[in-house]
Structures are given as structure tokens and as C-alpha cells.
MARROMI-732181 format. One record per residue: residue in three letters; x, y, z of N, C-alpha, C in turn. Coordinates in nm, 4 decimals. Layout:
residues N
{ALA,{X,Y,Z},{X,Y,Z},{X,Y,Z}}
...
***
This chain:
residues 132
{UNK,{0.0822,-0.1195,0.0000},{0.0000,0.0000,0.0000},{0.0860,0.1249,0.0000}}
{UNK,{0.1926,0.1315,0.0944},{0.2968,0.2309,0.1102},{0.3666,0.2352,-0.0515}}
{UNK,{0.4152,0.1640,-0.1023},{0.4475,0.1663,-0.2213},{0.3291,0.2637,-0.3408}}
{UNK,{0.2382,0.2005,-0.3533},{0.1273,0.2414,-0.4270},{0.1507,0.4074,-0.3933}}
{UNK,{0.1118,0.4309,-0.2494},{0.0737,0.5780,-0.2176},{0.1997,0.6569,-0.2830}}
{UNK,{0.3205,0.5962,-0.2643},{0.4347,0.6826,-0.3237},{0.4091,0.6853,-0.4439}}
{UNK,{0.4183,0.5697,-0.4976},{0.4179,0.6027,-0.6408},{0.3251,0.7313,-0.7093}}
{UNK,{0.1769,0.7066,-0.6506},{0.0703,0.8051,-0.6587},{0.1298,0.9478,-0.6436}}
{UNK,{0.2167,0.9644,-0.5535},{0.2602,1.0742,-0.4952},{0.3600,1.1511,-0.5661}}
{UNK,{0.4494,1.0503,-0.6170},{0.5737,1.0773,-0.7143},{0.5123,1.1241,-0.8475}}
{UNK,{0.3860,1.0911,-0.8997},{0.3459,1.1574,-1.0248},{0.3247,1.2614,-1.0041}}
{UNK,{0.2323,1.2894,-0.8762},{0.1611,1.4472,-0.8803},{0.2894,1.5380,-0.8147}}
{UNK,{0.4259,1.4744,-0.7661},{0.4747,1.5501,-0.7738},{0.5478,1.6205,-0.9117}}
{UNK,{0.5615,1.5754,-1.0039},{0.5896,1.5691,-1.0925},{0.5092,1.6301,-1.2166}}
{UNK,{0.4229,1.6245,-1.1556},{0.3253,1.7401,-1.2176},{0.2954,1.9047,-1.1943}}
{UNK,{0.3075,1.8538,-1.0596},{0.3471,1.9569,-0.8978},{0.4772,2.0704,-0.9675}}
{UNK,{0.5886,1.9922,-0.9998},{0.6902,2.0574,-1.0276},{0.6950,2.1563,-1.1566}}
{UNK,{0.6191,2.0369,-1.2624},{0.5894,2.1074,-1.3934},{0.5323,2.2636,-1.3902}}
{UNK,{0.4107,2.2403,-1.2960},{0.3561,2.3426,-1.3007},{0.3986,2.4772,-1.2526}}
{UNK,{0.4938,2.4304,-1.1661},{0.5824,2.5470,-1.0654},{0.6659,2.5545,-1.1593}}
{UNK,{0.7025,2.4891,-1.2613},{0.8311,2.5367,-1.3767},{0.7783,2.6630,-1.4824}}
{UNK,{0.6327,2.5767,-1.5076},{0.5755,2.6743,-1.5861},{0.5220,2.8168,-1.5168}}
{UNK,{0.5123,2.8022,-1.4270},{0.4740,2.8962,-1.3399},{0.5805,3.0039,-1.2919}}
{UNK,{0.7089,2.9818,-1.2961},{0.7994,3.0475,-1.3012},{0.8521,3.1192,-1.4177}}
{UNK,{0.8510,3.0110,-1.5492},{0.8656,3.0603,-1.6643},{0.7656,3.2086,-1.7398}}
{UNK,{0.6451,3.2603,-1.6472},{0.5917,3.3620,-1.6829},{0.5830,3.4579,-1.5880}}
{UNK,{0.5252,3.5781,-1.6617},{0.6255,3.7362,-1.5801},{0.5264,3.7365,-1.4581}}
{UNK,{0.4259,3.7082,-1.4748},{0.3534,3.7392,-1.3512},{0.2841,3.5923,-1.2741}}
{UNK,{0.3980,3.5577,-1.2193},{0.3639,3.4197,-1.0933},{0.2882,3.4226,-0.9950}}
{UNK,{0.2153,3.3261,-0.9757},{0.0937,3.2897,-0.9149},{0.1475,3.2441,-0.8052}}
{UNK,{0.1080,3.2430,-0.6454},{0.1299,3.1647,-0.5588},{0.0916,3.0003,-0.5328}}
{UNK,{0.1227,2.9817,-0.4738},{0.0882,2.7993,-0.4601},{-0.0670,2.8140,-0.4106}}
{UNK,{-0.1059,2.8770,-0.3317},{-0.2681,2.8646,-0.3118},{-0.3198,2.9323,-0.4524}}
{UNK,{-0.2864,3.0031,-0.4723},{-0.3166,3.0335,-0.6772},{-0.3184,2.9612,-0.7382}}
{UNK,{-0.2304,2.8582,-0.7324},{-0.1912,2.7564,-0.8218},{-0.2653,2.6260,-0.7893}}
{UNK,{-0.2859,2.6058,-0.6753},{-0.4132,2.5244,-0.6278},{-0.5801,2.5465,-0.6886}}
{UNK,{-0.5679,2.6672,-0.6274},{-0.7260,2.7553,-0.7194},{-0.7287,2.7015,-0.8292}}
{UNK,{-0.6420,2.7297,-0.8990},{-0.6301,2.7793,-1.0847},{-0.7069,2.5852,-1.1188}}
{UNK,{-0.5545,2.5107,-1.0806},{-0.5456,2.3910,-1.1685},{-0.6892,2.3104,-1.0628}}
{UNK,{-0.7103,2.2924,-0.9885},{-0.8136,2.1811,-0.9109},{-0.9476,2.1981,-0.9382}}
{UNK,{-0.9653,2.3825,-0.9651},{-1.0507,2.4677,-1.0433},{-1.0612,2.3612,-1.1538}}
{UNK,{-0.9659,2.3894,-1.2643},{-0.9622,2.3510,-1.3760},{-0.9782,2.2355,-1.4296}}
{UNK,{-0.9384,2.1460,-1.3030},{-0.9454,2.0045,-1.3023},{-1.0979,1.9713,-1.2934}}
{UNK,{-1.1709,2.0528,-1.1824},{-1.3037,2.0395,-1.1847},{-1.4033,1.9757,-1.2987}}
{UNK,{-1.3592,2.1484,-1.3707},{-1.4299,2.1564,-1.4617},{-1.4413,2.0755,-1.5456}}
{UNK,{-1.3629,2.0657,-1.5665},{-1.2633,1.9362,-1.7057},{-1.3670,1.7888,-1.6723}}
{UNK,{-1.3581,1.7737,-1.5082},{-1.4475,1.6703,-1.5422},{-1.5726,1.6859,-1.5338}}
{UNK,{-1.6201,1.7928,-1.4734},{-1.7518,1.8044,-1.5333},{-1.7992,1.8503,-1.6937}}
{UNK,{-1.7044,1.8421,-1.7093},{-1.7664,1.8922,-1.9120},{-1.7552,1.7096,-1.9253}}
{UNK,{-1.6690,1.6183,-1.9110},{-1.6638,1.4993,-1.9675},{-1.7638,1.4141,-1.8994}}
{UNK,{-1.8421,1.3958,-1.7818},{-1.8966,1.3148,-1.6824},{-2.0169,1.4329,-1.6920}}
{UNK,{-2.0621,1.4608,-1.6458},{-2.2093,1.5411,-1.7123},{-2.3126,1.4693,-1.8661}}
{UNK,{-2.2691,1.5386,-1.9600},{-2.2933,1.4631,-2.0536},{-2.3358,1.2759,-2.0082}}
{UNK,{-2.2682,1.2337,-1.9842},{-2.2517,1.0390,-2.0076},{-2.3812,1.0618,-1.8620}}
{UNK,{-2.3215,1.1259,-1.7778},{-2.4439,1.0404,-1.6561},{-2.6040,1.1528,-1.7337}}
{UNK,{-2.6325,1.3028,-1.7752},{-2.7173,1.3505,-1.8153},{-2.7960,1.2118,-1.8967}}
{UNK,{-2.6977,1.1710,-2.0207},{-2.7691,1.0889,-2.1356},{-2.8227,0.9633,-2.0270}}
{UNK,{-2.7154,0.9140,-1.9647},{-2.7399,0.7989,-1.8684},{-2.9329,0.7799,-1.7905}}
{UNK,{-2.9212,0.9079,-1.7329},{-3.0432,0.9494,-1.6468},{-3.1325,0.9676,-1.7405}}
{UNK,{-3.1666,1.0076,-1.8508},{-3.2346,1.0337,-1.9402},{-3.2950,0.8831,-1.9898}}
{UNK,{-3.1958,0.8311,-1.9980},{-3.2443,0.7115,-2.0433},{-3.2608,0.5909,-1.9414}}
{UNK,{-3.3052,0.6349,-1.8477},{-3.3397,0.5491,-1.7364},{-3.2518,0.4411,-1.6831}}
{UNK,{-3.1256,0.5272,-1.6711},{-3.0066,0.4142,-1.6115},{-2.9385,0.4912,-1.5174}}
{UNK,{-3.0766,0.5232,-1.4346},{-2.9590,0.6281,-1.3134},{-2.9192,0.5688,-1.1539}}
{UNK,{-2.9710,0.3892,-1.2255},{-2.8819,0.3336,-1.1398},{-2.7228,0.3447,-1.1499}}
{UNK,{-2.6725,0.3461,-1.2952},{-2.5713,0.3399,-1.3150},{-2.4785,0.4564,-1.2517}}
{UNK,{-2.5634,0.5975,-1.2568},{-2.5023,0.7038,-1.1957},{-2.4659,0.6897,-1.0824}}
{UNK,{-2.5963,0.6198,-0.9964},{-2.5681,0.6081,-0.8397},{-2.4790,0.5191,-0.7772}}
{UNK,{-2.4284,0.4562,-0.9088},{-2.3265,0.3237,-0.8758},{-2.2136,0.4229,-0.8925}}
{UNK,{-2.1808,0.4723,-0.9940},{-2.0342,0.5265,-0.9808},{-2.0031,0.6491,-0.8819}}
{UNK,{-2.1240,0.7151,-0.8598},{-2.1104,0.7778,-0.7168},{-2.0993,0.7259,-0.6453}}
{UNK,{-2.1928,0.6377,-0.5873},{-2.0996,0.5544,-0.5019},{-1.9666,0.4555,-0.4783}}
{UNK,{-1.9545,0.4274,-0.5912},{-1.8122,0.3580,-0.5888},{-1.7050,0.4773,-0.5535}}
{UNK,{-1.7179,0.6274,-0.6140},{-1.6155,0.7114,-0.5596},{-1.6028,0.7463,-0.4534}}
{UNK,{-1.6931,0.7482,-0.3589},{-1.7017,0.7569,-0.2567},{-1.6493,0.5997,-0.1696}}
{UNK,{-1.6831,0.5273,-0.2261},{-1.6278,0.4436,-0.1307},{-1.4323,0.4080,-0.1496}}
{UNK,{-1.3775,0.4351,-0.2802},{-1.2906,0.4922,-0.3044},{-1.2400,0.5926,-0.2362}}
{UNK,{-1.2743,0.6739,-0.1984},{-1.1859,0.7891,-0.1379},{-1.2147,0.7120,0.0340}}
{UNK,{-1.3443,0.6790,0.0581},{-1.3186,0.6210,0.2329},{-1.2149,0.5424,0.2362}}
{UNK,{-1.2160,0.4288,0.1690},{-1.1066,0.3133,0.1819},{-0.9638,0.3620,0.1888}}
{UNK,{-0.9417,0.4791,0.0824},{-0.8051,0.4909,0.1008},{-0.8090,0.5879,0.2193}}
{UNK,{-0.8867,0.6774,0.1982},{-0.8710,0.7713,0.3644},{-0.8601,0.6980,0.4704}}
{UNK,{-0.9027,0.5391,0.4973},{-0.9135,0.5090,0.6038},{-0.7661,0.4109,0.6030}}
{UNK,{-0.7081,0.3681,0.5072},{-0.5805,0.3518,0.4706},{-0.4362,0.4333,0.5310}}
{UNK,{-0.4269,0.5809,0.4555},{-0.3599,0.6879,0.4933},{-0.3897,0.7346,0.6567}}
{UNK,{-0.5074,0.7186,0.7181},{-0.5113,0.6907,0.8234},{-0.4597,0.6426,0.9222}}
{UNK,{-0.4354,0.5069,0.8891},{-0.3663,0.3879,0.9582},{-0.2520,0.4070,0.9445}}
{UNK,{-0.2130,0.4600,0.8015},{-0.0405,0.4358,0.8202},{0.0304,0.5554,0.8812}}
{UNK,{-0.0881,0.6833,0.9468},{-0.0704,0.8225,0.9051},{-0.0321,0.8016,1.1346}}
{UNK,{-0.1392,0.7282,1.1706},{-0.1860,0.7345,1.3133},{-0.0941,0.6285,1.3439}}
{UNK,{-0.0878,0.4972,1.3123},{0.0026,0.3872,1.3047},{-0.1224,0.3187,1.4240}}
{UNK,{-0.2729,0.3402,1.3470},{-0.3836,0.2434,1.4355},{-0.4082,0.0940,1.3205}}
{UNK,{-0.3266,0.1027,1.2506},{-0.3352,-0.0685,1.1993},{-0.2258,-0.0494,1.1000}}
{UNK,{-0.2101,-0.1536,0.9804},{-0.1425,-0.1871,0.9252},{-0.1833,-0.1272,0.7066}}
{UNK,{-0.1263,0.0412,0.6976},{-0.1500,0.0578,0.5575},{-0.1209,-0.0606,0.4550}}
{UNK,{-0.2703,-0.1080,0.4263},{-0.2357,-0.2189,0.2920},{-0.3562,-0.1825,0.1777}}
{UNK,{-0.2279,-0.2357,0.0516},{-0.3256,-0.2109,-0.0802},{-0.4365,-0.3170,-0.0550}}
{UNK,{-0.3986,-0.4391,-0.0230},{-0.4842,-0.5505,-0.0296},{-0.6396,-0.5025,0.0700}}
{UNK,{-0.6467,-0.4138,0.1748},{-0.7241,-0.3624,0.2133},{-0.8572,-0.2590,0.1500}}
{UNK,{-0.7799,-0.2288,0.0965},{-0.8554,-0.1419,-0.0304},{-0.9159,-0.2272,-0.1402}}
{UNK,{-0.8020,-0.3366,-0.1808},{-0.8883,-0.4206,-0.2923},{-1.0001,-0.4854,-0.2537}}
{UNK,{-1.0078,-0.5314,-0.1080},{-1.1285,-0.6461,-0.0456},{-1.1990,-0.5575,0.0189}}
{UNK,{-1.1880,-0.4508,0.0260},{-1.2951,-0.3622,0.0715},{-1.3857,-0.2878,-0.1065}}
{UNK,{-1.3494,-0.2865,-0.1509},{-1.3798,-0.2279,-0.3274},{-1.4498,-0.3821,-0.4016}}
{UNK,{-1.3635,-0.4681,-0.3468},{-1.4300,-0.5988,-0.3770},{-1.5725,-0.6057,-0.3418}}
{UNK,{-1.5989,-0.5752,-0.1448},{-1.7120,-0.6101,-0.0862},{-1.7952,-0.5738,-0.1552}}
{UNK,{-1.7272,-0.4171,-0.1371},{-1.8489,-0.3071,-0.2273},{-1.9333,-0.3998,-0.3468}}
{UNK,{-1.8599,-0.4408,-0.4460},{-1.9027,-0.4637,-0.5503},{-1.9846,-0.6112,-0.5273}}
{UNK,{-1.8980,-0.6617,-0.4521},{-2.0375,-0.7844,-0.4495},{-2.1403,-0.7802,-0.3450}}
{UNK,{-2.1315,-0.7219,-0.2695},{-2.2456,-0.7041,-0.2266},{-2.3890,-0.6120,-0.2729}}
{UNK,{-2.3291,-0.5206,-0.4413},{-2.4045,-0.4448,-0.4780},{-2.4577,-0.5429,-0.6058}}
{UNK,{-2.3803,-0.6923,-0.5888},{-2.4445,-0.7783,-0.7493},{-2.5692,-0.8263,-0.6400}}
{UNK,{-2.5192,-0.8445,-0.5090},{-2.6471,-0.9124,-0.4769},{-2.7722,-0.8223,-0.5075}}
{UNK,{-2.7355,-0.6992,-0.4474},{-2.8641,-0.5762,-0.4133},{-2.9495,-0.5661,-0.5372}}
{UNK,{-2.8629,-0.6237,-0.6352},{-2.8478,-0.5659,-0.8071},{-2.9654,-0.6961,-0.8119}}
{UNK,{-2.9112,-0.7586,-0.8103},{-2.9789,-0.9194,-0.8677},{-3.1429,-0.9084,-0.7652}}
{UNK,{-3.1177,-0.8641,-0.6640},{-3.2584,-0.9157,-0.5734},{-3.3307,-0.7670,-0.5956}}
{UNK,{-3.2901,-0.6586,-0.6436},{-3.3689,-0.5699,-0.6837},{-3.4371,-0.6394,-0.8227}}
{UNK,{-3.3682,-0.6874,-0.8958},{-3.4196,-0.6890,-1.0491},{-3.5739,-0.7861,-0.9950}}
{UNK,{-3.5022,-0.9069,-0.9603},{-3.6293,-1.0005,-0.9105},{-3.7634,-0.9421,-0.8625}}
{UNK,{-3.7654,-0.8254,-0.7622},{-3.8539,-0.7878,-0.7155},{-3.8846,-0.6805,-0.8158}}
{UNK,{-3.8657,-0.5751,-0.9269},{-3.9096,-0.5379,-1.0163},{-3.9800,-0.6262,-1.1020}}
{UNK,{-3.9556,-0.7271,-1.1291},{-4.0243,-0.8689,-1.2358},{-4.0949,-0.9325,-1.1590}}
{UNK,{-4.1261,-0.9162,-1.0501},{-4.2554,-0.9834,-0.9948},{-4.3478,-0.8927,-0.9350}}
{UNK,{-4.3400,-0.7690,-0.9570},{-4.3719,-0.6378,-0.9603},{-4.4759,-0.6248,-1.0662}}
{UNK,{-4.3960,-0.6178,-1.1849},{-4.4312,-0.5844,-1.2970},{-4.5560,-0.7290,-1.3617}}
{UNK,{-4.4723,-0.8366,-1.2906},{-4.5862,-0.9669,-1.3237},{-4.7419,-0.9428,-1.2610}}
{UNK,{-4.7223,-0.8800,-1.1217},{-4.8424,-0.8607,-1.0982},{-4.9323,-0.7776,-1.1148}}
{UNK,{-4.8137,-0.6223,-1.1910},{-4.9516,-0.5491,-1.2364},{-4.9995,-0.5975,-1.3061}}
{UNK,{-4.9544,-0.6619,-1.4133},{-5.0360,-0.7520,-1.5828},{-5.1304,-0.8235,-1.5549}}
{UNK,{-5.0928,-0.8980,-1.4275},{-5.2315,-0.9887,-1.4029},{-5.3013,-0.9248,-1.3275}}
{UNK,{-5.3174,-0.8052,-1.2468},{-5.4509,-0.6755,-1.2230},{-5.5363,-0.6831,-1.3437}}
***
């Protein structure tokens, strides 16, 4: 897990740096909370122009389960590792990737069940309005 987080860490520094290169390279430099604003701003946006669209069409077309799945999967994404960086941060357990995978795992199978025993009860739903 410690590995992973570096690695994670070593890109955005590296991006981190770029930007402070470019950021130096012009006459009028921005501070680091500027530079936070500007790009996380920007980052925002960026994904809301790309993820808007797909979940809009998504919901439109009556698949806003699908929306509520990848919201929730990000969210359970950011707990797992928060509760990760946590552990290795407090030293109240042991930072592991494998923790994150069987917790992202649970998630997911426990949402085929929810998935599967929702559908059932929609189709016997739907069986009994027909025979009304």
C-alpha cells in the first residue's frame, strides 16, 4: 500500500513541479494557493464537461442506477483509502493495498447481490400489475 501511495505521490509531484516550472517561466507568478485555485478549479471543470454529458444521457435514459453506482463507488474509493492513509498516518493498523482491494471488492459484491434481488422484485412487480 505504502508503495502504491508513493508512487501516486511521485506523479503528482511531478506534475506539482511542472507546473511550478511553468509557473515560473511567466512574468507574472501565481502563488501555490493560486496555483491550487487555478489547476483543481480547472481540473473540476474538465471533469464536469466529460462526466455530465454520459451520466445527463445515462439518467435520461433510465439508467440512473448506473449514476448512483459510480457515485458511489467514488465515494467508497476515497473512504477506503482515507481510512488507509489513516492507519499508516496514526500507526492504528497496518496501511495495505490488499485492504482497499477487499474492501472495493465487498463493495461490488455485495451491490451484485442488491443488483440481482432488486431486479427479481421489479419482475414480480411488474408480473403482478399484468395480471390486475
Amino acid at each position: 500500500m505504502q508503495s502504491l501511495l508513493y508512487y501516486i505521490v511521485s506523479i503528482i509531484s511531478r506534475i506539482h513541479n511542472y507546473i511550478l516550472t511553468w509557473n515560473d517561466s511567466i512574468e507574472n507568478s501565481f502563488t501555490d494557493k493560486e496555483l491550487h485555485f487555478i489547476v483543481i478549479g480547472a481540473f473540476g471543470v474538465c471533469l464536469i464537461l466529460i462526466l455530465h454529458p454520459i451520466f445527463s444521457w445515462l439518467a435520461r435514459n433510465g439508467h440512473t442506477m448506473v449514476v448512483s453506482f459510480f457515485y458511489v463507488l467514488t465515494v467508497i474509493l476515497v473512504v477506503t483509502f482515507a481510512i488507509e492513509i489513516g492507519q499508516g498516518y496514526y500507526g492504528t493498523g497496518a496501511m495495505e493495498y490488499d485492504d482497499v482491494k477487499y474492501g472495493i471488492a465487498g463493495f461490488l459484491a455485495f451491490f451484485i447481490v442488491y443488483f440481482v434481488i432488486r431486479k427479481i422484485i421489479l419482475f414480480i412487480a411488474s408480473r403482478l400489475r399484468e395480471i390486475r
